[in-house]
DSSP file (Angstrom, degrees, kcal/mol; ACC not computed):
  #  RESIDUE AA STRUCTURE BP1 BP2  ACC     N-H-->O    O-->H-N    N-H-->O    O-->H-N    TCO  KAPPA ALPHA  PHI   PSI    X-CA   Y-CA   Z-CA
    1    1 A X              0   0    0      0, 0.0     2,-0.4     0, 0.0     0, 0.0   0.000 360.0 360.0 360.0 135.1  -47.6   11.7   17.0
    2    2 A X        -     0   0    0      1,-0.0     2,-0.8     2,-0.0     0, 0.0  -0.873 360.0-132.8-123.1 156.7  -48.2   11.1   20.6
    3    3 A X        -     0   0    0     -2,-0.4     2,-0.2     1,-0.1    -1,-0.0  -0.668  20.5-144.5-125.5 109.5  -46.7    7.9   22.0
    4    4 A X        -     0   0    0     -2,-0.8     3,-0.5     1,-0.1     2,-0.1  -0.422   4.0-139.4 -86.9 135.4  -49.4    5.9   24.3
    5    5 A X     >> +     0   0    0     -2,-0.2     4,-2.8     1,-0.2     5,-0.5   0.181  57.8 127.9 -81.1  24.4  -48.2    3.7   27.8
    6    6 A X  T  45S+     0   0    0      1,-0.2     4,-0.3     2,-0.2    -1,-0.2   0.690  77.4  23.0 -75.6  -6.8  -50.1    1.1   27.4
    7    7 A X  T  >5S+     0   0    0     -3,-0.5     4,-4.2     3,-0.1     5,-0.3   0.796 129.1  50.4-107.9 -35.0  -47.6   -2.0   27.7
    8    8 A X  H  >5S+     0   0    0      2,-0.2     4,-2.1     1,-0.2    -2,-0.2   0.899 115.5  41.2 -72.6 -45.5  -45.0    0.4   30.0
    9    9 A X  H  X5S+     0   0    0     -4,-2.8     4,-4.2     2,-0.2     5,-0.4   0.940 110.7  60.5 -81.6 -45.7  -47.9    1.7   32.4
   10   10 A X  H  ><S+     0   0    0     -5,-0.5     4,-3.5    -4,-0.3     5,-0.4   0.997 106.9  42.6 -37.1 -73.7  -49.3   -2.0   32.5
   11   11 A X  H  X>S+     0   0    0     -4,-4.2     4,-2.6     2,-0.2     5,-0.5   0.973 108.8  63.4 -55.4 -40.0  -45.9   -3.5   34.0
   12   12 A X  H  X5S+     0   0    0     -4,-2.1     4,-2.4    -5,-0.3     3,-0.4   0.969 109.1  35.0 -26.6 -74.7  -45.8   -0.6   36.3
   13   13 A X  H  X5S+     0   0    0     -4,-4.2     4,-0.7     1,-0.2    -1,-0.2   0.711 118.7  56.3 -82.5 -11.9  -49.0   -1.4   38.1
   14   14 A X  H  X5S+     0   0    0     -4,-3.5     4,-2.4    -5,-0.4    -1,-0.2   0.786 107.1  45.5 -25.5 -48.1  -48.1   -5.2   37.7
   15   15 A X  H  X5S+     0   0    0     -4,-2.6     4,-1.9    -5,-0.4     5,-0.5   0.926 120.9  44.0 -86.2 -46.0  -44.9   -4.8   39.3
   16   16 A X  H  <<S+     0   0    0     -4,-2.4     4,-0.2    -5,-0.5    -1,-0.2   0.924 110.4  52.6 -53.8 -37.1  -46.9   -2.6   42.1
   17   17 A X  H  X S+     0   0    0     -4,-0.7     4,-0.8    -5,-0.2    -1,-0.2   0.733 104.7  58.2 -91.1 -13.9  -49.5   -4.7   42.4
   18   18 A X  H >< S+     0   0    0     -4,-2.4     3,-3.1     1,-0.2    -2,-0.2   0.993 102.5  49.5 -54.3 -59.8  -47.2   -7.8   43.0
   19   19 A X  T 3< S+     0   0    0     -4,-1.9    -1,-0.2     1,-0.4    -2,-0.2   0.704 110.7  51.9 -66.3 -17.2  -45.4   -6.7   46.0
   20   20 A X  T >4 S+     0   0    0     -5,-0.5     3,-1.3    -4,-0.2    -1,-0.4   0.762  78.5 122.7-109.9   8.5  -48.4   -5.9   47.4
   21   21 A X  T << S+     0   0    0     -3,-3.1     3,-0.1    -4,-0.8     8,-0.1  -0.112  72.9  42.6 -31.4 140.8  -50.2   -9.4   46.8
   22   22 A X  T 3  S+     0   0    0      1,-0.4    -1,-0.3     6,-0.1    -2,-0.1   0.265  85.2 118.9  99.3 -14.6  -51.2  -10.5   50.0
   23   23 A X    <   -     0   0    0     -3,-1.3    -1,-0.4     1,-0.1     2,-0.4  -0.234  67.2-101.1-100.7 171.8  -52.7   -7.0   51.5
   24   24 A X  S >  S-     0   0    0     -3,-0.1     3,-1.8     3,-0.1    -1,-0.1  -0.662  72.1 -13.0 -95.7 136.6  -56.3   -6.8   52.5
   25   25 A X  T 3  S-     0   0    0     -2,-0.4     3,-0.5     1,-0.3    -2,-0.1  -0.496 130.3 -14.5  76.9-127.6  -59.4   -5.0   50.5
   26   26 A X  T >> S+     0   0    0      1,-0.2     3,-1.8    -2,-0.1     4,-1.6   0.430 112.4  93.4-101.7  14.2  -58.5   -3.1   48.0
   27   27 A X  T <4 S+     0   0    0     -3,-1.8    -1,-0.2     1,-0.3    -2,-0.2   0.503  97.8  39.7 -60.3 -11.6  -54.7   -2.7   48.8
   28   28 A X  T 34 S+     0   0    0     -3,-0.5    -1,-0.3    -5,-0.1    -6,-0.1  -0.251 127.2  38.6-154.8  32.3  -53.7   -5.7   46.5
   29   29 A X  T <4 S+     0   0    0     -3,-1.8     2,-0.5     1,-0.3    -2,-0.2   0.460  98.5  66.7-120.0 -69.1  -56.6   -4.4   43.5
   30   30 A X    >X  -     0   0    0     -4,-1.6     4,-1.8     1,-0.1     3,-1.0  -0.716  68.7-147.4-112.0 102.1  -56.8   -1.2   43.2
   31   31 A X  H 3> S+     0   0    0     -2,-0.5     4,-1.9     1,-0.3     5,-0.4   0.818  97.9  42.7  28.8-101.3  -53.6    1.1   41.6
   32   32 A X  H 34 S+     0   0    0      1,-0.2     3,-0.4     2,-0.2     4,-0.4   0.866 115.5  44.1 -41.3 -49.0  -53.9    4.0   43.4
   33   33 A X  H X> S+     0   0    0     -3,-1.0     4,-5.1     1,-0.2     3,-1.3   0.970 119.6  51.0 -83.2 -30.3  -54.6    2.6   47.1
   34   34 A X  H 3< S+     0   0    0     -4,-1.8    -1,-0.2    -8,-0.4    -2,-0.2   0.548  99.4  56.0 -71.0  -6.9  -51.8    0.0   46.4
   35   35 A X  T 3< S+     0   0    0     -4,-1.9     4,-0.4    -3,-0.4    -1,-0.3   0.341 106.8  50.8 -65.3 -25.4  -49.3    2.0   45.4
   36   36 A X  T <> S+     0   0    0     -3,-1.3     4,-0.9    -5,-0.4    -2,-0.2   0.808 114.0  46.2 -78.2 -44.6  -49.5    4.2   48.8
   37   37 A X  H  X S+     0   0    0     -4,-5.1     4,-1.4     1,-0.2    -3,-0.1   0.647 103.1  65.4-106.1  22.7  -49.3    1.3   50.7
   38   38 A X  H  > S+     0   0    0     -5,-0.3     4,-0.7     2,-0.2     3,-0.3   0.962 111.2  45.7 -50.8 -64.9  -46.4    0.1   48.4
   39   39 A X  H  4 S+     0   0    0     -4,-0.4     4,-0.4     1,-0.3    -2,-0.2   0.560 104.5  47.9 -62.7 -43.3  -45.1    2.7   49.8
   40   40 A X  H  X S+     0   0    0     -4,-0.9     4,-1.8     1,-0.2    -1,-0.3   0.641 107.6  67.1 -67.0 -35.6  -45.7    2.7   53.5
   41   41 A X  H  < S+     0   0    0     -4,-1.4     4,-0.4    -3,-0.3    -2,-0.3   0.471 101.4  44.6 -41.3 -23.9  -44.6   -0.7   53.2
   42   42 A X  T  X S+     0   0    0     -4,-0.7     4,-2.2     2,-0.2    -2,-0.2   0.675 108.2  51.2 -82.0 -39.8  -41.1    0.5   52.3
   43   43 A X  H  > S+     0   0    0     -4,-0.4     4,-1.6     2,-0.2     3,-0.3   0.990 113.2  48.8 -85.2 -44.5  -40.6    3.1   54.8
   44   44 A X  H  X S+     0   0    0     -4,-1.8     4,-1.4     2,-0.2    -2,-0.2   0.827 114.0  51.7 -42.5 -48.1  -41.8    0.1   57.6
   45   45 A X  H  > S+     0   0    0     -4,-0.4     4,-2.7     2,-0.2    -1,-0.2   0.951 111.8  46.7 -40.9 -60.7  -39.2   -2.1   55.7
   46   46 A X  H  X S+     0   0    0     -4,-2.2     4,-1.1    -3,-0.3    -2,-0.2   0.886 114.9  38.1 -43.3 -62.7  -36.8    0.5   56.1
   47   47 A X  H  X S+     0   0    0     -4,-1.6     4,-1.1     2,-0.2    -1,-0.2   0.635 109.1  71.2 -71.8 -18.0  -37.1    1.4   59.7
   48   48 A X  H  < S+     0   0    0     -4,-1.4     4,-0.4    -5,-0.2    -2,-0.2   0.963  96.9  54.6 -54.6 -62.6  -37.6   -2.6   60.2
   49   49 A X  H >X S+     0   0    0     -4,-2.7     4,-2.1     1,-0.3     3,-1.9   0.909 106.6  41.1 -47.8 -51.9  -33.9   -3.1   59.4
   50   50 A X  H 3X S+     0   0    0     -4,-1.1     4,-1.8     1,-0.3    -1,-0.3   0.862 108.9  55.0 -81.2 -10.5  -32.2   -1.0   61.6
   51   51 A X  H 3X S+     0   0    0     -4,-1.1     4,-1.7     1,-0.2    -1,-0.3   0.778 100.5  60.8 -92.8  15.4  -34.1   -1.6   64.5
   52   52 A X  H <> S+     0   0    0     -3,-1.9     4,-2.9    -4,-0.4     5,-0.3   0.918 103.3  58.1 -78.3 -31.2  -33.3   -5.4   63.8
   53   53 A X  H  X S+     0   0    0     -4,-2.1     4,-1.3     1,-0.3     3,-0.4   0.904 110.3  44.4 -15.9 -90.5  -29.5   -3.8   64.3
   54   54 A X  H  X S+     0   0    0     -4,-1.8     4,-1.2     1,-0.2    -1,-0.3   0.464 112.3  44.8 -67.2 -16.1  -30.7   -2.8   67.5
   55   55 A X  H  X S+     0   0    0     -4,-1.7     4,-1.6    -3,-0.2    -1,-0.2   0.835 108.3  59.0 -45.0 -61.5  -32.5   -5.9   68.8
   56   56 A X  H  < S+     0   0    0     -4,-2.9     4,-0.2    -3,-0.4    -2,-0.2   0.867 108.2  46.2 -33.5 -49.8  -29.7   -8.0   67.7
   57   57 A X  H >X S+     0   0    0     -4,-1.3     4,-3.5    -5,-0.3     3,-1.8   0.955 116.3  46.9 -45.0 -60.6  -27.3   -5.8   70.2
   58   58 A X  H 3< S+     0   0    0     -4,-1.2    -2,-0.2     1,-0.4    -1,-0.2   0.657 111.5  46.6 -73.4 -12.8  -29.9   -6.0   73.1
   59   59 A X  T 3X S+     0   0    0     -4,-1.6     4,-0.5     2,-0.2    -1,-0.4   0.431 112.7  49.9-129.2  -0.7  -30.4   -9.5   72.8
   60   60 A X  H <> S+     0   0    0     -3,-1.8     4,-1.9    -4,-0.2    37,-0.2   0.548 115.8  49.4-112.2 -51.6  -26.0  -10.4   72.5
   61   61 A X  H  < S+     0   0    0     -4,-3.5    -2,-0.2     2,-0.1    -3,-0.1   0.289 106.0  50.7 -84.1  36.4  -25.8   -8.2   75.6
   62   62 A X  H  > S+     0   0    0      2,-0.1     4,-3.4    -5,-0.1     5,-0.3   0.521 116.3  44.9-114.7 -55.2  -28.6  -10.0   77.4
   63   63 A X  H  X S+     0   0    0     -4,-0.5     4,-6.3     1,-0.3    -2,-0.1   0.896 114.4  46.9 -61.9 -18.2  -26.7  -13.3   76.6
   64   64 A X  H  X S+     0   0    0     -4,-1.9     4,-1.1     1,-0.2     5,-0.4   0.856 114.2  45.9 -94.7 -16.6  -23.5  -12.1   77.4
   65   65 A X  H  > S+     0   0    0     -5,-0.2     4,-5.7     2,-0.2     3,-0.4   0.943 107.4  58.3 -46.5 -44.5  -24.8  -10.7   80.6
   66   66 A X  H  X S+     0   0    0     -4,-3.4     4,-1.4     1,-0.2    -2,-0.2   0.984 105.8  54.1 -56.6 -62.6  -26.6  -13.9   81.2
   67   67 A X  H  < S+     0   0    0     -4,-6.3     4,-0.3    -5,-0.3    -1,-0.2   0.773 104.4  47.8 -46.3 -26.3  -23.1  -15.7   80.9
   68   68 A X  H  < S+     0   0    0     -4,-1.1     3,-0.3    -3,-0.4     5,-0.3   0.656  97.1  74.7 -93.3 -40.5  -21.2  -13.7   83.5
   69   69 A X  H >< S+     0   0    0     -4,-5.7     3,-1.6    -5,-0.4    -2,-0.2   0.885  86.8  80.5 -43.0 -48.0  -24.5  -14.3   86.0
   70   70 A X  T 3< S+     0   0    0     -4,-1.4     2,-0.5     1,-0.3    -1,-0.2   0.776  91.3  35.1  13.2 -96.5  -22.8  -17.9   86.1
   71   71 A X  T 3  S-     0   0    0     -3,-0.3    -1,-0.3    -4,-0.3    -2,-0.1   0.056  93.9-151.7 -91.9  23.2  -20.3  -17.9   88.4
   72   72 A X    <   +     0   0    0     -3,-1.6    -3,-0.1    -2,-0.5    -2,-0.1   0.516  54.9 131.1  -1.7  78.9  -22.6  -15.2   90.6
   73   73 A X  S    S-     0   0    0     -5,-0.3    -1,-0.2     2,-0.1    -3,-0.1  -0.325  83.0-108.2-140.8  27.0  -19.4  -13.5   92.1
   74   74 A X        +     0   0    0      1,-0.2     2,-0.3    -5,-0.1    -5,-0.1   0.470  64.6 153.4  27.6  34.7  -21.3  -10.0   91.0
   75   75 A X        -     0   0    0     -7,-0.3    -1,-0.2     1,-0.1     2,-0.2  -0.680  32.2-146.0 -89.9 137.8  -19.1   -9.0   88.0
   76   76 A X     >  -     0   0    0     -2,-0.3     4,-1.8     1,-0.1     5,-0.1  -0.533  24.6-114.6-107.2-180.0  -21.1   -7.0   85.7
   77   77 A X  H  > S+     0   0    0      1,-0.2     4,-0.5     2,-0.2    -1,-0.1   0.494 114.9  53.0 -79.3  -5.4  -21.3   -6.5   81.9
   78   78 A X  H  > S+     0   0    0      2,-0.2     4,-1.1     3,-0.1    -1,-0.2   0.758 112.0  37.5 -70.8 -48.4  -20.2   -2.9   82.6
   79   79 A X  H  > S+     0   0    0      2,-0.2     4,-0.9     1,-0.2    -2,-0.2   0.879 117.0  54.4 -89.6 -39.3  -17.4   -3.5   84.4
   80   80 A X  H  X S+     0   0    0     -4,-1.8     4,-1.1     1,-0.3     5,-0.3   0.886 106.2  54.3 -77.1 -35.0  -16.4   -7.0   81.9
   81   81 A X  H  X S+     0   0    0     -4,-0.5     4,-0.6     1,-0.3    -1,-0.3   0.932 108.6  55.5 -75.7 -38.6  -16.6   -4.7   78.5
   82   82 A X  H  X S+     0   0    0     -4,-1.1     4,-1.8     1,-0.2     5,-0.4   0.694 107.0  40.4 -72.9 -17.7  -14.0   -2.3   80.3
   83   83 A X  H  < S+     0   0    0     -4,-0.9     4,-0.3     1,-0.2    -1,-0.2   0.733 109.2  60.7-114.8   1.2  -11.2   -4.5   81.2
   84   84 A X  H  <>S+     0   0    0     -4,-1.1     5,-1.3    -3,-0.2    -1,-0.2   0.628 107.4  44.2 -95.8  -5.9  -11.4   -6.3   78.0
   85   85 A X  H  <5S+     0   0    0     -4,-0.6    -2,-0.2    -5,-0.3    -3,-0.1   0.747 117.3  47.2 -91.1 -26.6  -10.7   -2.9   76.4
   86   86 A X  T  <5S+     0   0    0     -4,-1.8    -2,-0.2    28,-0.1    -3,-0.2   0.736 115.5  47.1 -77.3 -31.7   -7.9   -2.6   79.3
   87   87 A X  T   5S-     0   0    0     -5,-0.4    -2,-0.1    -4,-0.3    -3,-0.1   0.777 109.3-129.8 -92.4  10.4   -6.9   -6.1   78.3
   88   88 A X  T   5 +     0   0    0      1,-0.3     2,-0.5    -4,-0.2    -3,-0.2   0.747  51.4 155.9  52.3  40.6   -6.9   -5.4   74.3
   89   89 A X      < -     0   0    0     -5,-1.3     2,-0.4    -6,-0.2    -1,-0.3  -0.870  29.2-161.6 -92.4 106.2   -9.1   -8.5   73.8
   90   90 A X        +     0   0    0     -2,-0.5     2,-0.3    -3,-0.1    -5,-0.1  -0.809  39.2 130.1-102.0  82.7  -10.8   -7.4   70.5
   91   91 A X        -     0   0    0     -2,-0.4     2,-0.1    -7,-0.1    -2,-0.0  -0.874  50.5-132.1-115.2 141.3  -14.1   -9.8   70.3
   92   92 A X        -     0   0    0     -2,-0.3     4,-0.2     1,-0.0    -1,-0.0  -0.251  38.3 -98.8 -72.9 179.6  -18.1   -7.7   69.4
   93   93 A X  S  > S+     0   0    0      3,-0.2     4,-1.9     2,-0.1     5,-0.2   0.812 122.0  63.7 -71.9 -40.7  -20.6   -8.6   71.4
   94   94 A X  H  > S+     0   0    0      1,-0.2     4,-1.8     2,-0.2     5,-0.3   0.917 109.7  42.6 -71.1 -28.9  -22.1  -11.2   68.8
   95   95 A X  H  > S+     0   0    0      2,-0.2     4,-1.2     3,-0.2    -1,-0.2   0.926 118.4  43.3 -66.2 -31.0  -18.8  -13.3   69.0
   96   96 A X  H >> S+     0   0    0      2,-0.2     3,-4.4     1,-0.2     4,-0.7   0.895 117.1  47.4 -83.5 -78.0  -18.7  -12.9   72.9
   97   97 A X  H >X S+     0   0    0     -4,-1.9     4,-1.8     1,-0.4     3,-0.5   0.520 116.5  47.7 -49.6 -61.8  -23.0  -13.7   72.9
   98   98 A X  H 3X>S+     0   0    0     -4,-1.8     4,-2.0     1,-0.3     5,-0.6   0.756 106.3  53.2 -86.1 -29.5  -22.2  -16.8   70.5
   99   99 A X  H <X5S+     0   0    0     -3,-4.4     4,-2.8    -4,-1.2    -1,-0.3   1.000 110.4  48.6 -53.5 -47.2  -19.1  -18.2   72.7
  100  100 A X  H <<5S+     0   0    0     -4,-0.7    -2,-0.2    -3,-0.5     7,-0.2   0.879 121.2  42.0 -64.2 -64.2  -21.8  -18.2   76.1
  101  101 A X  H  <5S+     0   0    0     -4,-1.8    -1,-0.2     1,-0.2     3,-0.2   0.777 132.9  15.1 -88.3 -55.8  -24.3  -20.1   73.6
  102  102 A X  H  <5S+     0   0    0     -4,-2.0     2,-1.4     1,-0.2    -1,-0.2   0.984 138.1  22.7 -91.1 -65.0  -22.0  -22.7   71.7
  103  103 A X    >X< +     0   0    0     -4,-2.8     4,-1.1    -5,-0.6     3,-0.6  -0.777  58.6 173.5-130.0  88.0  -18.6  -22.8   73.9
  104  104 A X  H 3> S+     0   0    0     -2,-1.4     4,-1.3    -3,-0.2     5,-0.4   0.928  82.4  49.5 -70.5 -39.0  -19.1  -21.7   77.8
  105  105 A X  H 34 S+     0   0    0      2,-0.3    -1,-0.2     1,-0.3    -5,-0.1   0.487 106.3  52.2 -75.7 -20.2  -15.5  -22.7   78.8
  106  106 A X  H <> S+     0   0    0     -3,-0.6     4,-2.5     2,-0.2    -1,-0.3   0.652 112.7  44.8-115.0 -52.5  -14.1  -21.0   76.1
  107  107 A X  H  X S+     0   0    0     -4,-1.1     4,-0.6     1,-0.2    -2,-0.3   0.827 109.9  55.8 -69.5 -15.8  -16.1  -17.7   77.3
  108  108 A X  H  X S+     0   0    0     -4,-1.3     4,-2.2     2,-0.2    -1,-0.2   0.773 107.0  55.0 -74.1 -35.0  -15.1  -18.3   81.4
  109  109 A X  H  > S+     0   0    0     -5,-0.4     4,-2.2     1,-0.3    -2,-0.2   0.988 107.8  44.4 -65.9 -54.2  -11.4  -18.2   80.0
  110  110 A X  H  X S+     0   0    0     -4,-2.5     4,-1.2     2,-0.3    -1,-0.3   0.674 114.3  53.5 -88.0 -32.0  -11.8  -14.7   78.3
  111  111 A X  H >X S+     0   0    0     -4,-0.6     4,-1.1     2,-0.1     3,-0.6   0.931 106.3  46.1 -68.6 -68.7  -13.5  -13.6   81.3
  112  112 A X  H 3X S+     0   0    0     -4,-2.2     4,-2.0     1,-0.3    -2,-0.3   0.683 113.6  58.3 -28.8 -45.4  -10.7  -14.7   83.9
  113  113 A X  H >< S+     0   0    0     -4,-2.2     3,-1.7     2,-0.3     4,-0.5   0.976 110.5  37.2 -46.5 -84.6   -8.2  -12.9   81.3
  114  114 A X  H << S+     0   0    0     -4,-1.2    -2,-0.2    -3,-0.6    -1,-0.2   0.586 114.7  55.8 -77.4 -12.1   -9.7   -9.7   81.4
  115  115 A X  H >< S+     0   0    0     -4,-1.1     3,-0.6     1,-0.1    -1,-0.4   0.858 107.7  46.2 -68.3 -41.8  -10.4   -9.9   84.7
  116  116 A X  T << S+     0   0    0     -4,-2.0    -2,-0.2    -3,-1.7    -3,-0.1   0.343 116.2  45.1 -74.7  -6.2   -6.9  -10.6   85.8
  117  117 A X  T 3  S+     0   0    0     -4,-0.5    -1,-0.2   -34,-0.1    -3,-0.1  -0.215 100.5  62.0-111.1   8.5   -5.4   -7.9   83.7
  118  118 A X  S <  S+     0   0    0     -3,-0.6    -2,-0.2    -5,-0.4    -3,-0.1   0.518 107.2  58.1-116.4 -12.3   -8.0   -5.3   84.6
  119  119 A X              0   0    0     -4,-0.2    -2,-0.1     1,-0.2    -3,-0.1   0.361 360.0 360.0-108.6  20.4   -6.1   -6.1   88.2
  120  120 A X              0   0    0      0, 0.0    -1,-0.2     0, 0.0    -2,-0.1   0.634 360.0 360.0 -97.6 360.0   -2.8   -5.4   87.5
């Protein structure tokens, strides 16, 4: 007896043809071409994430650069990320980028620190 897909294959290309609701032509009709670009859709999903990672980085050392540009006394973001590792001031970048944004006074202190211990 041979055992027919008809309700199992149905949700299949349901479930396929949801996610791709929204696509142009026959990408969000037709099985077969929606199902590819299910697919291409995934690996662009995929690669999407991490390079929000890396946008997220650039864009926390932009601010935090942008913060140390302030007081235009030419200390760079180079030089500030090393003497807070000589002053064992453990903050990321997204904590230090969100002090400049929300609490500048807070982020001048924590430079002066690690400046002043990067000159002893």
């Amino acid at each position: 007896m041979r055992v027919k897909t008809g309700i199992t294959r149905r949700r299949r290309h349901h479930k396929v043809l949801k996610r791709t609701r929204g696509m142009r032509m026959t990408k969000h009709r037709l099985y077969k071409v929606a199902k590819e670009a299910d697919l291409h859709a995934g690996q662009y999903a995929y690669v999407g994430r991490r390079l929000r990672k890396r946008d997220q980085r650039r864009l926390w050392i932009q601010r935090i650069q942008a913060g140390l540009s302030l007081k235009k006394d030419g200390y760079s973001y180079a030089a500030f990320i090393h003497d807070l590792v000589v002053a064992k001031i453990v903050l990321n970048r997204k904590m230090l980028a969100d002090l400049v944004v929300r609490d500048a006074e807070t982020f001048q202190a924590i430079v002066a620190k690690a400046r002043s211990s990067s000159k002893e």
